[in-house]
TORKOL-4160 file (C-alpha; in steps of 0.2 Angstrom, whole numbers, padded with zeros to 4 digits, m for minus):
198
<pt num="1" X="m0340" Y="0241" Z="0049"/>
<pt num="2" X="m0334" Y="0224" Z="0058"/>
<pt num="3" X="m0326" Y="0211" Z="0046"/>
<pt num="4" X="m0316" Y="0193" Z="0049"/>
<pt num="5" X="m0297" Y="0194" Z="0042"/>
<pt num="6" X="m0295" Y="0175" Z="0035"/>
<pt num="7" X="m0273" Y="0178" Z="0037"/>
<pt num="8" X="m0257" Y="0169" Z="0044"/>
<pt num="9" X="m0247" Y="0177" Z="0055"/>
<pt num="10" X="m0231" Y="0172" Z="0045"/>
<pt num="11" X="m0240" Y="0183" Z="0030"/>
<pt num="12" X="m0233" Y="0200" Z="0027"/>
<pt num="13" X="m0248" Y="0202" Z="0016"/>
<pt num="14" X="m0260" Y="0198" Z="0030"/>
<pt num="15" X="m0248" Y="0207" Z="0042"/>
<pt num="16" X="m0250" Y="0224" Z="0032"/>
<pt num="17" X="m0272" Y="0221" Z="0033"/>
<pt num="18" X="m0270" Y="0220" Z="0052"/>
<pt num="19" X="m0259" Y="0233" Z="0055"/>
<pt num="20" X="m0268" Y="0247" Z="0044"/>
<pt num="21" X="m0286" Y="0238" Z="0054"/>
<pt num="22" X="m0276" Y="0243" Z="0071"/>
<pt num="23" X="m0270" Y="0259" Z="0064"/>
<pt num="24" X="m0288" Y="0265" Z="0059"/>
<pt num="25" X="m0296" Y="0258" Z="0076"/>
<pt num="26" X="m0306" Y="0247" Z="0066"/>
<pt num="27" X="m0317" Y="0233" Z="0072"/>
<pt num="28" X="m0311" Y="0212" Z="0067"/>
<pt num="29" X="m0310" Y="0196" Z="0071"/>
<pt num="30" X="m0293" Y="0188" Z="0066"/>
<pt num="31" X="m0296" Y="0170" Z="0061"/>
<pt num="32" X="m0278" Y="0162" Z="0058"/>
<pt num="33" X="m0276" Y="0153" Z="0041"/>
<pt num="34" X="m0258" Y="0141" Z="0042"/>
<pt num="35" X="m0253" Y="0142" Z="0023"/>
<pt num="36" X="m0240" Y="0130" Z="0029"/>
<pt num="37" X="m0251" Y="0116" Z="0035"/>
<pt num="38" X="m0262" Y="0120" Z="0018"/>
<pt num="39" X="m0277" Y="0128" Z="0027"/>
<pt num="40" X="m0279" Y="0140" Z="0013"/>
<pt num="41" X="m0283" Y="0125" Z="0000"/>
<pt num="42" X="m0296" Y="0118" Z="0012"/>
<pt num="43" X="m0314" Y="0117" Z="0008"/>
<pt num="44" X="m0319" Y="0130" Z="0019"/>
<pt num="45" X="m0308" Y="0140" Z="0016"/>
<pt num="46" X="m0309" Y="0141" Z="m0004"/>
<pt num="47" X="m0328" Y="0144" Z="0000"/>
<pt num="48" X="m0322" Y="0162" Z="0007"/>
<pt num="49" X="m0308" Y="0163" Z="m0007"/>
<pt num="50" X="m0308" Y="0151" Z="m0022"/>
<pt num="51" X="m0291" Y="0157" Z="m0026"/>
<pt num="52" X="m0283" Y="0150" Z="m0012"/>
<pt num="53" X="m0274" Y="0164" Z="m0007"/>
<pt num="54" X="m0274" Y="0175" Z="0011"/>
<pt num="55" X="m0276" Y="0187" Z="0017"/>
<pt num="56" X="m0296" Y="0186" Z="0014"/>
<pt num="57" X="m0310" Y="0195" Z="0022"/>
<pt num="58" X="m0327" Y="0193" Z="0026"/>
<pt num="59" X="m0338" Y="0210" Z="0032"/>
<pt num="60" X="m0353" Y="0204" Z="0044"/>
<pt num="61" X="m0365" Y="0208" Z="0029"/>
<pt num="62" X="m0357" Y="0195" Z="0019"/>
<pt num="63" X="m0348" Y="0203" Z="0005"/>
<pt num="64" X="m0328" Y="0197" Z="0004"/>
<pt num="65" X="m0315" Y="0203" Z="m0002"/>
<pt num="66" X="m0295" Y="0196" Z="m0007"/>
<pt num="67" X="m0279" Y="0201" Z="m0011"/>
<pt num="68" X="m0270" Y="0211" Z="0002"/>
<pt num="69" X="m0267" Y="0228" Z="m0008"/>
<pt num="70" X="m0286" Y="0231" Z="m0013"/>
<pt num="71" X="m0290" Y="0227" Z="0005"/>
<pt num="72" X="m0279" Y="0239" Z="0012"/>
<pt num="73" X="m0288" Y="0253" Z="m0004"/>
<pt num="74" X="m0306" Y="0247" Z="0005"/>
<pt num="75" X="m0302" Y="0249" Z="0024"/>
<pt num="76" X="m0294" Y="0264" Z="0019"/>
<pt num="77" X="m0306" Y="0275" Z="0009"/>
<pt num="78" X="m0306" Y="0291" Z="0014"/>
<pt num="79" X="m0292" Y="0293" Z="0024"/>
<pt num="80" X="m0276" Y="0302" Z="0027"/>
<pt num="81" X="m0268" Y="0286" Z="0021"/>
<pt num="82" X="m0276" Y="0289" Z="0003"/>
<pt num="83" X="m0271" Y="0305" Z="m0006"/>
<pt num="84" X="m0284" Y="0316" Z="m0009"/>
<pt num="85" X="m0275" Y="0325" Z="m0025"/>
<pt num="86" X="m0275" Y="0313" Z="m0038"/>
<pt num="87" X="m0256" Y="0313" Z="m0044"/>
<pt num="88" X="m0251" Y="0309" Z="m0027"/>
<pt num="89" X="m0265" Y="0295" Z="m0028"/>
<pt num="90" X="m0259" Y="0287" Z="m0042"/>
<pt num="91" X="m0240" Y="0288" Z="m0036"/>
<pt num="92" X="m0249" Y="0278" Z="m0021"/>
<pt num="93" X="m0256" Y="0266" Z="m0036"/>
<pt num="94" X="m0240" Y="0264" Z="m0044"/>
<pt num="95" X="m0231" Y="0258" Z="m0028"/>
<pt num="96" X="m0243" Y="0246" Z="m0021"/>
<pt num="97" X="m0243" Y="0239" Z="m0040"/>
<pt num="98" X="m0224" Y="0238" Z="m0040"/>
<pt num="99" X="m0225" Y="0229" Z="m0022"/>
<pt num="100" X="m0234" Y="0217" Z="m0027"/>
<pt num="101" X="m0227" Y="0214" Z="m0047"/>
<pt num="102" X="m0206" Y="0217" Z="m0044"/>
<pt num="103" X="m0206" Y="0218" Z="m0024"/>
<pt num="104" X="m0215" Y="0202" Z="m0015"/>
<pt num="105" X="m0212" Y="0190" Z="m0028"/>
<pt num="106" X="m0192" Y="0191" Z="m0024"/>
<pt num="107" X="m0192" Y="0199" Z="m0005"/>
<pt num="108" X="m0207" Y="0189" Z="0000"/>
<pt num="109" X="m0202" Y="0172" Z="m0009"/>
<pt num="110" X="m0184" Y="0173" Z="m0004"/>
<pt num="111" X="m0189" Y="0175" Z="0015"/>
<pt num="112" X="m0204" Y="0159" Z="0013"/>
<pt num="113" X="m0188" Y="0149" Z="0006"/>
<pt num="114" X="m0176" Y="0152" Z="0017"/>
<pt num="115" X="m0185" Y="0158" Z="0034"/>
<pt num="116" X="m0198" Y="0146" Z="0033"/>
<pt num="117" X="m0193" Y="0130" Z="0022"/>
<pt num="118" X="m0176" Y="0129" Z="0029"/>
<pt num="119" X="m0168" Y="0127" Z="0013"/>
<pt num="120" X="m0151" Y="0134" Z="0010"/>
<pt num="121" X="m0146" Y="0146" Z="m0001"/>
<pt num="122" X="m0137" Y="0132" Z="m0013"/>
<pt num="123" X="m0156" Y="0128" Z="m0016"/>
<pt num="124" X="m0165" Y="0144" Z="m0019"/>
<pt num="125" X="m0165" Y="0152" Z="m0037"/>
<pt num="126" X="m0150" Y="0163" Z="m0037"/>
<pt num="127" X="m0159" Y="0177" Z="m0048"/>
<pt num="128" X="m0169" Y="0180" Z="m0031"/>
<pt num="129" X="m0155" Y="0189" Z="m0023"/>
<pt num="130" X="m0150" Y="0197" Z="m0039"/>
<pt num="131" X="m0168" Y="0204" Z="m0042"/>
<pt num="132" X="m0169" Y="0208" Z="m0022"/>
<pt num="133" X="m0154" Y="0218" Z="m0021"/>
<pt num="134" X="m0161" Y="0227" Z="m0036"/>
<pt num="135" X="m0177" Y="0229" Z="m0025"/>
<pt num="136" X="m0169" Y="0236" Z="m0011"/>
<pt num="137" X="m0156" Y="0248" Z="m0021"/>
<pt num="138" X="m0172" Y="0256" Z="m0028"/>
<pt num="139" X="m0181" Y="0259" Z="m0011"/>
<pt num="140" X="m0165" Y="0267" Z="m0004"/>
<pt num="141" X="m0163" Y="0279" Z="m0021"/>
<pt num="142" X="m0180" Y="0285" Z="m0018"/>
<pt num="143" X="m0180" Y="0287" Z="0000"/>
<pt num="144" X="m0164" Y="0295" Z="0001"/>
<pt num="145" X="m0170" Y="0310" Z="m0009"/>
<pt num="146" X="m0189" Y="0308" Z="0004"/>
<pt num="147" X="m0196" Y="0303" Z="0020"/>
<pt num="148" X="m0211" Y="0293" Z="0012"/>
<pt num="149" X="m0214" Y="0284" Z="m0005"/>
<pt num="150" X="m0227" Y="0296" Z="m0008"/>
<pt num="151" X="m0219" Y="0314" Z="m0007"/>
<pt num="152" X="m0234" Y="0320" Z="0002"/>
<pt num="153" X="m0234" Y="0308" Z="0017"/>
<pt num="154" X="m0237" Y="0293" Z="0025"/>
<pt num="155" X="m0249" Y="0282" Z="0014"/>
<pt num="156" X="m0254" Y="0264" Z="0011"/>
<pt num="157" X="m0239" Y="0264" Z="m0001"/>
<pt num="158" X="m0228" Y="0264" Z="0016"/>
<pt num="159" X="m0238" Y="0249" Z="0023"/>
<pt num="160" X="m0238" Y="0238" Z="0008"/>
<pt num="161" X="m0220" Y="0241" Z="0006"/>
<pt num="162" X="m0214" Y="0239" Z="0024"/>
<pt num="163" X="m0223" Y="0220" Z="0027"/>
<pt num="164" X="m0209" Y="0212" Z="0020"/>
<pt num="165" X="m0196" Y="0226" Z="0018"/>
<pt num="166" X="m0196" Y="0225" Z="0037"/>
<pt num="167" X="m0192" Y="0205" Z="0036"/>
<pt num="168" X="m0180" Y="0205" Z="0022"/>
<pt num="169" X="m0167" Y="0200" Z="0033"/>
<pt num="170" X="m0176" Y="0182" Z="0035"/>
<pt num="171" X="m0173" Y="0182" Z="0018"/>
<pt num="172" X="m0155" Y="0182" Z="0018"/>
<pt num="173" X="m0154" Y="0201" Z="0014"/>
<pt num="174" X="m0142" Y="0213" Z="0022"/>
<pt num="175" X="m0149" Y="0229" Z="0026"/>
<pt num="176" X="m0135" Y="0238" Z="0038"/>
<pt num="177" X="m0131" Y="0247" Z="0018"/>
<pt num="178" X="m0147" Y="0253" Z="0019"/>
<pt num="179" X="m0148" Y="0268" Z="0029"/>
<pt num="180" X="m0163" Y="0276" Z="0023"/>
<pt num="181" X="m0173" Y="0262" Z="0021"/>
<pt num="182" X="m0168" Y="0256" Z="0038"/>
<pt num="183" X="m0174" Y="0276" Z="0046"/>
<pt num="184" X="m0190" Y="0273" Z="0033"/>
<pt num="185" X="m0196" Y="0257" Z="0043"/>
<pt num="186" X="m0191" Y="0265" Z="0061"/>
<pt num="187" X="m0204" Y="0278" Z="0055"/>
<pt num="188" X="m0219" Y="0266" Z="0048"/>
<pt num="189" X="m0217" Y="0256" Z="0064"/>
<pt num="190" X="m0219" Y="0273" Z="0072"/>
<pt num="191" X="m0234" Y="0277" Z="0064"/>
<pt num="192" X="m0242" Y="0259" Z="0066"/>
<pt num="193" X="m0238" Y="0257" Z="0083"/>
<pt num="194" X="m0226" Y="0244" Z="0081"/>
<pt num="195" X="m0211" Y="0239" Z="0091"/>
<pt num="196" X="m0194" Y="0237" Z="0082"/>
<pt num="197" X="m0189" Y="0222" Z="0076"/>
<pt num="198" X="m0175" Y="0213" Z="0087"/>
């Protein structure tokens, strides 16, 4: 299987594709899609997702795929990284849900303000913080009591959850509090390969 990623670097969506494509050994091209500069509303690039969204992919025999989580379900089929047992699965399922529904939408959003459109924290929705804090309060419950979001081990739930957990900081978001989420993203970045964050 050999595939394009359609993503932008700046993307912990597209960040968490390319990792798990490393992880597995897999076989892609990267092609860089600057949300920024509006590349991903470009003609071309709508003919790959009409959404408008990365990260996209496109496989050598022309079917494509969006949205980062069902991306990361694909590459990953039959793997480790998806529970076999189907309770663990579905604990799998109901994090990468909640990443995307209560998670990116305040983590992610926060960060695009603040890291990337340079606005102050006098101009970003205030509620972000509030519902961010909330976020991260959860996380550290959870892993306080595990090593993993799915007791079993390290799965896609991990991945999804770590793209912007890992940045949260850019967002304005203190995680020295945080101890267990903090050991949680030393041992993804283990498991992907990754070097710590400065």
């Amino acid at each position: 299987m050999t595939f394009t990623v359609y993503g932008d670097s700046l993307s912990g969506n597209c960040l968490k594709v390319k990792w798990l494509a490393d992880h597995l050994g897999l076989s892609y091209r990267w092609t860089e899609v600057n949300v920024l500069k509006g590349e991903a509303k470009a003609a071309a690039f709508l003919a790959i997702n009409p959404a408008g969204q990365v990260p996209a992919v496109r496989f050598d025999d022309g079917r494509q795929l969006a949205q980062s989580n069902a991306i990361l379900l694909y590459l990953a089929e039959g793997t480790g990284l998806v529970p076999a047992e189907p309770f663990a699965r579905a604990q799998m399922y109901q994090w990468l849900f909640w990443e995307q529904y209560s998670h990116e939408p305040v983590i992610a959003v926060r960060r695009f303000h603040r890291f990337y459109l340079n606005k102050p924290d006098s101009e970003i929705d205030p509620s972000l913080m509030v519902k961010g804090l909330a976020v991260l309060d959860l996380m550290e419950r959870v892993l306080s009591e595990q090593d993993w979001f799915v007791a079993t081990g390290f799965s896609l739930a991990d991945i999804a959850l770590v793209a912007y957990t890992r940045f949260a900081h850019q967002g304005g978001f203190d995680l020295s509090p945080y101890a267990h989420i903090r050991a949680w993203i030393t041992r993804v970045e283990a498991e992907l390969g990754l070097p710590p964050l400065a």
